[in-house]
C-alpha positions in Angstrom: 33.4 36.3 72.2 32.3 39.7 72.8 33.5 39.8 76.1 36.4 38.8 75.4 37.0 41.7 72.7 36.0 44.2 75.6 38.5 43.2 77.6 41.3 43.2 75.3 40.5 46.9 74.1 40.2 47.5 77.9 43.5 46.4 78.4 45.2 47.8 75.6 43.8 51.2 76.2 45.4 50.7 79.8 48.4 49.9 78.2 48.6 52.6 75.7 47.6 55.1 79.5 50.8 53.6 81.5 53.4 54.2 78.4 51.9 57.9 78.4 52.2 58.7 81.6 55.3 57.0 82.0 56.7 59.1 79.3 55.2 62.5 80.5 57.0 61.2 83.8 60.4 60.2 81.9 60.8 63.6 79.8 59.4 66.1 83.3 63.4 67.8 83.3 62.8 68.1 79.7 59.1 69.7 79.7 59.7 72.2 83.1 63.4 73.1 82.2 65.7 75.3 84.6 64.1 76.4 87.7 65.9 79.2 90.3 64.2 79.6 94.3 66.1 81.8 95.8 66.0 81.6 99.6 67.6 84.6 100.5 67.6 87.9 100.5 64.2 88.7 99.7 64.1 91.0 96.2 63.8 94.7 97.6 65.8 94.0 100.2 67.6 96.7 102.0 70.9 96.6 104.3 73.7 98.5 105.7 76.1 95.4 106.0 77.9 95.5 102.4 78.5 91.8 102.5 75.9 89.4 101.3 74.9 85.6 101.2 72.5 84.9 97.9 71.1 81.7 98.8 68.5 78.9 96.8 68.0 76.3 94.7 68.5 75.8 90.8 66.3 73.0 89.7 67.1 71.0 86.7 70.3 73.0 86.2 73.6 72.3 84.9 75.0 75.9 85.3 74.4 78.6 87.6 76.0 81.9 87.1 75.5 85.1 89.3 76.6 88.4 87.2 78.3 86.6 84.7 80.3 84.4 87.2 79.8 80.7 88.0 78.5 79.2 91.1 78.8 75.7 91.8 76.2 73.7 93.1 75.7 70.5 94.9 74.0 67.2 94.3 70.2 68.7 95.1 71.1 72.2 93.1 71.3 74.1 96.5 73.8 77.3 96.2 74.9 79.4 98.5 77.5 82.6 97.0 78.4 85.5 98.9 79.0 88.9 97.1 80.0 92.3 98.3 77.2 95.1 97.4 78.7 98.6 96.3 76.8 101.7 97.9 73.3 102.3 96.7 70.8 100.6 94.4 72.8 97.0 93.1 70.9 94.6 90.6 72.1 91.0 90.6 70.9 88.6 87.5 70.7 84.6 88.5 70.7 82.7 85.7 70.2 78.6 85.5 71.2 76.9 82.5 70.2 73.3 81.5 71.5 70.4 79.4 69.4 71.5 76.8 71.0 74.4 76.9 67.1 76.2 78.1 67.6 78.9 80.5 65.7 80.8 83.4 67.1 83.7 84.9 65.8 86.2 87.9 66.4 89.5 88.9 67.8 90.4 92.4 67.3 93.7 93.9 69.1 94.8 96.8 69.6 98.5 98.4 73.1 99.1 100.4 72.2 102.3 102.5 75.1 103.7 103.8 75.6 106.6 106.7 75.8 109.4 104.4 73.0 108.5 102.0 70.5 107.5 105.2 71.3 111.1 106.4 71.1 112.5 102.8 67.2 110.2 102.6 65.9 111.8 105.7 67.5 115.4 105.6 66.6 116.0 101.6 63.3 114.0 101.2 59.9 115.0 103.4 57.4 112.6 100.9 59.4 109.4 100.3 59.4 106.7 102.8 62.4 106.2 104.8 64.3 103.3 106.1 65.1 104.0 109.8 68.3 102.1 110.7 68.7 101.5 114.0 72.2 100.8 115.8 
């Protein structure tokens, strides 16, 4: 009989593991919430081209927006939204939103070096590091 009593509490303990990790597996979108991978450009990046391609993935999103505006995604959450840079430093905000309403948002920092402030850069500055653009 004592066996037997082993065995049961075995299996119920078993049991009791499987509907726990099934759950933890069930609520995972729930627990992680939005996620944003951005595949290009690389933060920091600089260019002279004023058109851009922000590029990535928005997991467990509902919503992406990029300054304000919304970008639509397909089945997997890949994106892909071009933008035009103004002249100089530009900031971009990426933000994921989920069904819960949970969001995630990153930063994107691009430069857009133009003729005149590459000629300014070099001429002006003798300590900074400079971006040589070749053409």
């Amino acid at each position: 009989m004592e066996m037997r009593g082993i065995i049961i509490k075995v299996l119920a303990g078993l049991g009791v593991a499987v509907v726990l990790g099934y759950s933890l597996f069930a609520l995972s979108d729930f627990i992680r919430g939005p996620r944003i991978i951005l595949s290009s450009p690389l933060n920091g990046f600089s260019t002279t081209t004023p058109l851009i391609t922000i590029a990535g993935v928005a997991e467990h999103s509902s919503d992406l927006l990029i300054n304000g505006l919304v970008v639509p995604l397909d089945l997997e959450g890949n994106f892909q939204e071009q933008l035009i840079l103004a002249p100089g430093y530009n900031i971009m905000t990426v933000a994921a939103k989920d069904h819960y309403n949970r969001t995630a948002e990153k930063k994107l920092e691009i430069n857009l070096i133009t003729n005149e402030s590459a000629t300014s850069t070099v001429a002006t500055s003798t300590t900074a590091t400079s971006t040589i653009i070749y053409k």
